[in-house]
C-alpha positions in Angstrom: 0.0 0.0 0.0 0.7 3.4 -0.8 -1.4 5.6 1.6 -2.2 5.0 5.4 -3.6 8.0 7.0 -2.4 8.5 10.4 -3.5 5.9 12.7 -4.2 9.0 15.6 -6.7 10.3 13.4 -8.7 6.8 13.0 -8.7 6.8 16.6 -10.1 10.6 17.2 -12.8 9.8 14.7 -13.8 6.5 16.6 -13.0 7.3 20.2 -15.8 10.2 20.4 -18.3 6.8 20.1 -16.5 5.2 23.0 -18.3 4.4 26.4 -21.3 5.4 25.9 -23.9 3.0 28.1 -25.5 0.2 28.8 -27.2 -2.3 26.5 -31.1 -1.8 27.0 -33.5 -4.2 28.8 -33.5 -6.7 26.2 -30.3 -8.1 27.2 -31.1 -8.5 30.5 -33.9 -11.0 29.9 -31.4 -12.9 28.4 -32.1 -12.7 24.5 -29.7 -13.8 22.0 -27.9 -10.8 19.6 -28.4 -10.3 16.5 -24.9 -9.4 15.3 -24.7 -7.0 11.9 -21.4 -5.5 10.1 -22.7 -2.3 8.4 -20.1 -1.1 5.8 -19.3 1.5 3.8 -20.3 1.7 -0.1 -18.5 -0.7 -2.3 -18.1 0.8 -5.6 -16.6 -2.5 -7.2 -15.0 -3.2 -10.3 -13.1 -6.2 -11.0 -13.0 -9.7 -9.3 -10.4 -8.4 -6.1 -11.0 -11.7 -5.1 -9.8 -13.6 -7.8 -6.9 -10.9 -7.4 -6.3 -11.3 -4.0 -4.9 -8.6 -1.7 -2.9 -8.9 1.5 -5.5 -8.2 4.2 -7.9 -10.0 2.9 -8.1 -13.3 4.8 -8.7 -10.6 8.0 -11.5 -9.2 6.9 -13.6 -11.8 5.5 -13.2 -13.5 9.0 -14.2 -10.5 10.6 -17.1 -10.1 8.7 -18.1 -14.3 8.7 -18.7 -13.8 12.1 -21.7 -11.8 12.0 -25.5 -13.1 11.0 -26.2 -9.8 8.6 -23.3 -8.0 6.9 -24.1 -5.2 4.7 -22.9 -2.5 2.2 -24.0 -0.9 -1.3 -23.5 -2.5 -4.5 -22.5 1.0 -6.4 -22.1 -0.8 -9.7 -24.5 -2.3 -12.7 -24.0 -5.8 -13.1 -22.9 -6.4 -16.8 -24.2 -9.6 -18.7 -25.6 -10.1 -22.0 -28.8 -8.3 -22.7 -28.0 -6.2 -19.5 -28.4 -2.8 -21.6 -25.9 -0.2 -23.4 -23.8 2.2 -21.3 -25.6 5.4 -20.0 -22.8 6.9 -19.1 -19.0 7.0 -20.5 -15.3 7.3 -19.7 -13.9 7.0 -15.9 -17.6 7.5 -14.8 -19.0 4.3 -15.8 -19.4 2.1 -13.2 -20.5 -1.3 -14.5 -18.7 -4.8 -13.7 -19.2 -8.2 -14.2 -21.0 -10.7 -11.8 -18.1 -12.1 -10.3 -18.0 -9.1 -8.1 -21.2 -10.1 -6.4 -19.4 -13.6 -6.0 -16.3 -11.6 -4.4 -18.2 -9.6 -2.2 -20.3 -13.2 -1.2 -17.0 -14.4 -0.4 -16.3 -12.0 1.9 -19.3 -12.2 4.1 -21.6 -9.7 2.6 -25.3 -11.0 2.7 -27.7 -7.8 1.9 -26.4 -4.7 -0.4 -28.5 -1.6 -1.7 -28.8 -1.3 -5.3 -30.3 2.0 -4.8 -27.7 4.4 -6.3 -26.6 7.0 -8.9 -24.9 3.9 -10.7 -27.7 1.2 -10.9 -28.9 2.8 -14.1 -25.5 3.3 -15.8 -26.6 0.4 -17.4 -30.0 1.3 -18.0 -33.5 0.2 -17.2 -32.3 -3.6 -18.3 -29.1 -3.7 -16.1 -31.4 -2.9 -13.2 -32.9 -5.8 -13.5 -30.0 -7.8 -14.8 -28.4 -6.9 -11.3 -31.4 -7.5 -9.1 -31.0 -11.0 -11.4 -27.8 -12.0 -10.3 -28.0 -11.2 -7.3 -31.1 -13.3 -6.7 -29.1 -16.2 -8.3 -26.5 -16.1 -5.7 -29.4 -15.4 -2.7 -27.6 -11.9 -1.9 -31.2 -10.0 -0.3 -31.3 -6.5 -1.3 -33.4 -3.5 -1.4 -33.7 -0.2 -3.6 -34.1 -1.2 -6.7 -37.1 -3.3 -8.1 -39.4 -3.6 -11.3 -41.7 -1.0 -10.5 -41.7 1.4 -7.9 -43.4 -1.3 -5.1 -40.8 -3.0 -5.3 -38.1 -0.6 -5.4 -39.8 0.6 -2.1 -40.3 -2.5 -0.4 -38.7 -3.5 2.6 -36.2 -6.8 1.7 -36.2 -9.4 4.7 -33.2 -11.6 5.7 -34.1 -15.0 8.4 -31.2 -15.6 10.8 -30.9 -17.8 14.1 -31.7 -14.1 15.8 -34.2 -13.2 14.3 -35.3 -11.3 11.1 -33.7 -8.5 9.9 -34.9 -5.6 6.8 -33.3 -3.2 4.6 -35.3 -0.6 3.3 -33.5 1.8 0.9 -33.9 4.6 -1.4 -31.7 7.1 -3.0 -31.6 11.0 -3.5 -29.2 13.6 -6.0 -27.6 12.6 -9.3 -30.7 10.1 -10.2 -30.8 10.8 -14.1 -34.4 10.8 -16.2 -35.3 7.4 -16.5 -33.4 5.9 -13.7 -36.3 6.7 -11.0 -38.5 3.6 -10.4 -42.6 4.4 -11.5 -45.9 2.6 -11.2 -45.1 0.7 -14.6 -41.3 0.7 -14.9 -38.1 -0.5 -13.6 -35.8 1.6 -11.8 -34.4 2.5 -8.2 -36.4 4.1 -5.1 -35.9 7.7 -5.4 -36.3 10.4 -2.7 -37.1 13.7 -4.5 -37.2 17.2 -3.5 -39.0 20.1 -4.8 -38.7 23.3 -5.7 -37.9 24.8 -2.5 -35.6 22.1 -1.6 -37.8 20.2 0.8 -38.2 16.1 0.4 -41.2 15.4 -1.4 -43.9 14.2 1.0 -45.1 11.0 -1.3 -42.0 10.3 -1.1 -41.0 10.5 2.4 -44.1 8.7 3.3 -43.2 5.5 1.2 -40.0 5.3 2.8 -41.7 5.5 6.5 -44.3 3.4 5.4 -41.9 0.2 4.3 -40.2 0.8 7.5 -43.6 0.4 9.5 -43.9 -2.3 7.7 -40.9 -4.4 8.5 -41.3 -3.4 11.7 -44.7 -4.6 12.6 -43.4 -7.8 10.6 -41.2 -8.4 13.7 -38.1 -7.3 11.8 -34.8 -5.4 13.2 -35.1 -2.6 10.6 -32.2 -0.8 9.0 -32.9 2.5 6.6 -30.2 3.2 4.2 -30.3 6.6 1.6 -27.7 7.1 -1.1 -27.2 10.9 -1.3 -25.6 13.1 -3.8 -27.6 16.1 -2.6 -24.1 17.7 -1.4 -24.6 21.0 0.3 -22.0 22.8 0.7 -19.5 19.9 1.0 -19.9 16.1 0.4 -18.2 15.9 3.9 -21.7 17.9 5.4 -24.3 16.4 6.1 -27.5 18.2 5.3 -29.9 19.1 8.3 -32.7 18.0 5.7 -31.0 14.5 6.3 -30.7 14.4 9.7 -34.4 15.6 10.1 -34.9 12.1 7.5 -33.1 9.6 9.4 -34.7 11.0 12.6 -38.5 10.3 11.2 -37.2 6.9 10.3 -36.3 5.9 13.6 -39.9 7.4 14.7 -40.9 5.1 12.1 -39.0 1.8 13.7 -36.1 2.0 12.1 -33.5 0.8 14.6 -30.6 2.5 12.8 -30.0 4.6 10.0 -27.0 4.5 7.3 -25.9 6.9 4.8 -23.7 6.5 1.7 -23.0 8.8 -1.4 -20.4 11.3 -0.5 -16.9 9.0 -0.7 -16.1 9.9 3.3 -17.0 9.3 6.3 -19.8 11.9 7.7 -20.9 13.1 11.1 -22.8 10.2 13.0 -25.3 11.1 16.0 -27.5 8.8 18.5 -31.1 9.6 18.5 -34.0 8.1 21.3 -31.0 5.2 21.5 -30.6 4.7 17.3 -27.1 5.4 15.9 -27.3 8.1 12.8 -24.4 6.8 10.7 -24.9 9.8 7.9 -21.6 8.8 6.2 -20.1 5.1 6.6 -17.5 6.4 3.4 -15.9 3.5 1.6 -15.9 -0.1 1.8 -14.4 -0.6 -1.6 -13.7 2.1 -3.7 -12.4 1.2 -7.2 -12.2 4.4 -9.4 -10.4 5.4 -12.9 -9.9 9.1 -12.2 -6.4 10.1 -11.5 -4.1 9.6 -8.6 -4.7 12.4 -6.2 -8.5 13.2 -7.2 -9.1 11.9 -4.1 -8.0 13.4 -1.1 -7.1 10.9 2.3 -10.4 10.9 3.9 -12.2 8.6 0.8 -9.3 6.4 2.3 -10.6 5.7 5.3 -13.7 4.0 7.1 -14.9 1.7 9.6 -16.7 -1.4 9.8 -19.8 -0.5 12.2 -19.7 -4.4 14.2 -23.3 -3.6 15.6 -25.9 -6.0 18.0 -29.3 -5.7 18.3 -32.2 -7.3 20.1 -35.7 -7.0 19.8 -35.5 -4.5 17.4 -33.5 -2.1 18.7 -29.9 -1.2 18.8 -27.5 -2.7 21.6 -23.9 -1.6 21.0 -21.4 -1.6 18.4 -17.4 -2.1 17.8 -16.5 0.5 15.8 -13.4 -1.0 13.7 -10.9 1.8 11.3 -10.0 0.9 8.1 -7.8 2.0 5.1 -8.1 0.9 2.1 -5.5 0.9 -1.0 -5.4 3.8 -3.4 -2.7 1.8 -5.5 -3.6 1.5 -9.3 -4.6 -2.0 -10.3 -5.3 -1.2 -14.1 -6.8 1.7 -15.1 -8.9 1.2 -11.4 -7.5 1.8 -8.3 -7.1 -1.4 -6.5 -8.9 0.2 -3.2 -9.2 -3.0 -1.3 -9.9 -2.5 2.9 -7.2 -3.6 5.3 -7.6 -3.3 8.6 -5.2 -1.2 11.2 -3.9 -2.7 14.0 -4.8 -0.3 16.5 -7.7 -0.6 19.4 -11.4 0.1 18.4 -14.1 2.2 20.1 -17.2 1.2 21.2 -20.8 2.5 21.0 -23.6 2.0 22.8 -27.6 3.1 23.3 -27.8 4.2 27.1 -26.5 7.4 26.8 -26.7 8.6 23.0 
């Protein structure tokens, strides 16, 4: 590797999580965790696992330990009939299936496919994705063939019980990428004129939430956003208002991804806010040096729950590889060697 920001920093960001309660009542009546890895968005490219990376063996058995582990699949899944390019040059973002295969391999078991990239592809790589990832029993939310389904709340069994995604996307969703009544496409969060979230809108999203809540689910929110103001580092009070309704809603944590960085994360009535989890993998063709050190660096969010609500978390630091690997960067995670942080709901 190349690039490994400095280690103190990692810590700083984490250690403002650290110490922060007790698990809630659940855990006292004895009930058995269920364990989830949230990551960061992987904007995949080529089969890392077929490359293989140094590191690699340590994360997948960190992530195989836990019953849910989950990121965004921020790339159209090319095979035959899958649809022509929507986009060109080093912002084209489509890969072959193996990916989902490599990403398997490393413990993932639910992604989003609700992003700026699911369409670059078109209509017909939507569903070419949602496809293959059915054929490898990957669950995943955001994305659907008409806008029910994009909306609908996707459900993964475990020994611990159930657990749901529920996922939409907002910014940088081009004209014929949104999912409708009678066409294919991903769940998009709009706003209007004066720069407020479309109601409709909104109210799916809470209402798929309610929905795998009163199902008996664990629920997890996720929104893609490219609605950057002023900085992708910010996060927008609009969105903070938006994950908070969702936890009114029975969300029992909230997870944001877009901006290539970590955000600002927050507790609220004992749910964590993570408005920024940054990159999991991060394979891009723009030049070296686009990218400052922050799209370097993330965490794995090592989370428990019970009874639909949020116990505590390890909060891991990673770095992943900006070395070229062809005209991608390899950006691969590894994981530092230094003590995590913990978070938990007593005292958000």
């Amino acid at each position: 590797m190349r690039h490994h920001p400095d280690r103190r920093q990692l810590l700083g960001a984490l250690g403002a999580f650290a110490g922060l309660g007790v698990a809630p009542a659940a855990m006292a009546r004895g009930c058995s965790p269920l364990r989830v890895m949230l990551l960061g968005q992987s904007l995949i490219q080529q089969d890392l696992c077929a490359i293989g990376w140094p590191g690699r063996a340590a994360i997948a058995d960190r992530l195989h330990r836990a019953d849910v582990v989950f990121t965004d699949l921020e790339t159209a899944i090319d095979v035959p009939g899958a649809g022509a390019p929507t986009r060109s040059g080093e912002v084209l973002h489509a890969a072959r299936p193996e990916v989902i295969d490599c990403l398997r391999g490393l413990g993932v078991t639910m992604v989003t496919t609700a992003n700026n990239h699911a369409w670059d592809l078109g209509t017909a790589g939507i569903m070419a994705s949602i496809a293959e990832l059915d054929r490898r029993g990957v669950v995943h939310a955001g994305s659907g063939a008409d806008l029910a389904s994009a909306a609908a709340p996707a459900i993964q069994s475990t020994p611990h019980g159930k657990f749901a995604l529920v996922a939409a996307a907002a910014g940088a969703i081009r004209e014929g990428a949104a999912a409708t009544a009678d066409r294919p496409g991903v769940n998009e969060l709009r706003r209007n004129a004066d720069g407020a979230l479309e109601p409709v809108d909104v109210e799916r999203v809470l209402c798929a939430i309610r929905s795998a809540r009163a199902a008996g689910a664990t629920v997890l929110m996720c929104l893609h956003n490219h609605y950057w103001e002023p900085r992708p580092a910010d996060t927008p009070a609009w969105q903070r208002d938006f994950a908070r309704a969702c936890v009114d809603a029975g969300a029992a944590a909230f997870v944001g991804h877009g901006a290539p960085m970590m955000q600002a994360h927050e507790f609220y009535r004992g749910a964590p806010l993570f408005h920024g989890l940054g990159n999991f993998i991060f394979q891009t063709r723009k030049a070296d040096g686009v990218y400052g050190a922050e799209t370097w660096r993330s965490m794995i969010v090592d989370a428990r729950f019970a009874e639909g609500r949020f116990i505590d978390a390890q909060l891991i630091p990673i770095v992943l590889d900006p070395a070229k690997a062809g005209e991608f960067s390899l950006g691969v995670p590894h994981l530092v060697p230094v003590a995590t942080a913990k978070l938990s709901a007593g005292r958000g």
